[in-house]
C-alpha positions in Angstrom: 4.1 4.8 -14.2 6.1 2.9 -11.2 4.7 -0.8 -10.0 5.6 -1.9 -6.6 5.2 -5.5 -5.7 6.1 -6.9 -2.2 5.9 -9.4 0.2 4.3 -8.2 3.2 3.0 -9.7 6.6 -0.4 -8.5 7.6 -0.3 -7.9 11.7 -4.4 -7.0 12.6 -6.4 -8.9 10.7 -6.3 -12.2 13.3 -3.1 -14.3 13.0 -0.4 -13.5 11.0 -0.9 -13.8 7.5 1.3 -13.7 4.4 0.2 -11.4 1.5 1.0 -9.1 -1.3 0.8 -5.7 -1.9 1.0 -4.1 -5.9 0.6 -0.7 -6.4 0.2 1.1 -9.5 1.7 4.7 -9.2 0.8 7.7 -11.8 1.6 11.3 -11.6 -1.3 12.0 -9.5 -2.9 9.6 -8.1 -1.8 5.8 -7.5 -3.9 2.2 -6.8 -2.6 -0.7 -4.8 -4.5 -4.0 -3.7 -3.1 -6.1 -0.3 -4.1 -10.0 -1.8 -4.0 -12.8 0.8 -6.1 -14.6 -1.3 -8.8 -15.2 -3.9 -11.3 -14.5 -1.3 -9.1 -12.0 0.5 -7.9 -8.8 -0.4 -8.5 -4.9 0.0 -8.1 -2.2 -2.9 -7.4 1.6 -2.1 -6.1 4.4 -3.7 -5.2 8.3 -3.3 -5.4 11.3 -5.9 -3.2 14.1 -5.3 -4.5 16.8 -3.1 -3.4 20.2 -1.6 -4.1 18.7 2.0 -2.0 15.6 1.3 0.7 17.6 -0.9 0.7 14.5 -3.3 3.6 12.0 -3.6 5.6 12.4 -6.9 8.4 14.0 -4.8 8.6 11.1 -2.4 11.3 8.5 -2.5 10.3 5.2 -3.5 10.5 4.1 0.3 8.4 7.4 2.0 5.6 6.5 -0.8 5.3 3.5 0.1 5.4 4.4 3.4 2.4 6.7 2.5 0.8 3.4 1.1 1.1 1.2 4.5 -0.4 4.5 5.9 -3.8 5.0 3.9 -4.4 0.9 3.5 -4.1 1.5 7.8 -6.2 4.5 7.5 -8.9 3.4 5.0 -9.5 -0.5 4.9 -8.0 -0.7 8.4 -5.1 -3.4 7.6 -1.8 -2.9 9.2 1.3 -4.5 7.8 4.9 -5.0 7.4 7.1 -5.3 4.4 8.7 -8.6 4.5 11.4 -7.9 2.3 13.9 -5.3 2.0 13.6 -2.2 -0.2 
């Protein structure tokens, strides 16, 4: 088991708005939540798949790469890592 935490700045949901992102990532399948606040924030996940080919093999910058990508796809919240990897 990895954990990611990171500072990230959320572009689409109105103005600019500071947040974190944690993700919890297992073999197969990985969770992460985007918190702005108590009374804001989005959890998602993926399981591995044929289609999506999974992610153990991924670098720890292309996962979460993946992760921006299916909090975009699935809660619809774009945003950008604040801090270096």
């Amino acid at each position: 088991m990895q954990e990611y935490e990171r500072h990230i700045i959320i572009t689409n949901q109105g103005p600019i708005a500071s947040a974190r992102l944690k993700v919890i990532r297992l073999p197969t399948s990985w969770y992460g939540v985007v918190w702005e606040s108590a009374g804001r924030y989005a959890s998602f996940s993926q399981d591995r798949t044929d289609l999506n080919g999974g992610f153990a093999h991924l670098s720890d910058r292309d996962f979460l790469d993946r992760v921006q990508l299916v909090a975009s796809f699935t809660q619809g919240i774009d945003f950008d890592f604040e801090e270096a990897l």
